[in-house]
C-alpha positions, 0 to 999 in steps of 0.5 A, spaced: 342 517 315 338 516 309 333 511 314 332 516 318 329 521 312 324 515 310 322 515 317 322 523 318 317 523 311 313 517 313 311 519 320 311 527 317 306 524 312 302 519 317 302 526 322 299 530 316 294 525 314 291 525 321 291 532 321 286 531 316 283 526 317 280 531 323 279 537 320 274 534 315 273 528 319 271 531 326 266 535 324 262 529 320 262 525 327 260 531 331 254 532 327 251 525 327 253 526 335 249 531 334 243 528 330 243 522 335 242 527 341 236 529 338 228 527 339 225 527 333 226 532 328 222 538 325 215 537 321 214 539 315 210 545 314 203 543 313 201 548 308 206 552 303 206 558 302 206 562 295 211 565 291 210 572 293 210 570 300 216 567 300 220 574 296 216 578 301 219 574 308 225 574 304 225 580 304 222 583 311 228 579 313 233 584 310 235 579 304 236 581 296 234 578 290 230 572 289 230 565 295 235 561 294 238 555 298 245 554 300 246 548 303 250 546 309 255 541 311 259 540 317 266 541 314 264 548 311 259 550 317 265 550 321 269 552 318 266 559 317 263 559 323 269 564 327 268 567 319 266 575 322 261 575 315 253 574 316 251 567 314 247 565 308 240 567 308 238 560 309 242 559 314 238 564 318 232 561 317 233 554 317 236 557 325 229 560 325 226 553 325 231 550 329 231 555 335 223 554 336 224 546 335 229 546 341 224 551 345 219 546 344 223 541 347 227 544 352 230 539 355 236 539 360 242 536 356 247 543 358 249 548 352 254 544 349 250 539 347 243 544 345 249 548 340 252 541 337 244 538 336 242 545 334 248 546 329 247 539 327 240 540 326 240 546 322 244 542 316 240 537 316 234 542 315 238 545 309 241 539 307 232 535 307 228 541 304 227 546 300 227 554 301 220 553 300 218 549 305 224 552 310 221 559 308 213 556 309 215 553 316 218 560 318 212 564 316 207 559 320 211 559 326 210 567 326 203 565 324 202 561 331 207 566 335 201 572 332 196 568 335 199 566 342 201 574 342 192 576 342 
């Protein structure tokens, strides 16, 4: 009988340790997926936009206080991704970002992988640059849309 506990917690044990191992293991696997799947990544926006014209789309986009980068990593992003809250101001920049890059690259992978590389891709753009460059490559893709828009 006493076997036959150890054998129930060791493989109770072993099954909680695999669950584990998924829930903060499996999101990692899929954003390399992710990243591999992609061509190339964003650049870097060719000029930075002052101060004020940071708060200033900050705040256009509906957003108080100062900004502020909160930085994403699979684990959490999935996590909260069925969360009913809005997500980090950031975030929604960074997506910004991340959706004119994929348009420009329209290819035909089907939206299972276009979801997993752009996700992937909107961590790594929080996770490699800064509020200002995010909010300066923001600023300047609404810049060019102003222009094929005349």
């Amino acid at each position: 009988m006493r076997q036959h506990l150890t054998l129930f917690k060791t493989a109770l044990i072993g099954l909680l340790l695999a669950i584990s191992a998924l829930i903060f293991g499996g999101p990692w696997v899929l954003y390399q997926m992710g990243l591999t799947h992609l061509e190339g990544k964003p650049t870097l926006p060719e000029n930075m936009i002052h101060l004020a014209e940071q708060r200033q789309l900050w705040q256009q986009a509906g957003y108080a206080g100062e900004p502020e980068l909160e930085e994403l990593n699979p684990v959490s992003y999935l996590l909260t991704a069925g969360n009913q809250e809005a997500p980090p101001a950031s975030t929604m920049f960074a997506w910004r970002i991340v959706s004119a890059y994929q348009r420009e690259r329209a290819g035909h992978d089907g939206i299972f992988w276009k979801q997993v590389s752009g996700s992937a891709l909107a961590i790594w753009v929080t996770r490699h640059w800064t509020i200002e460059q995010i909010l300066s490559k923001v600023a300047a893709q609404q810049g060019a849309a102003t222009q094929n828009n005349k």
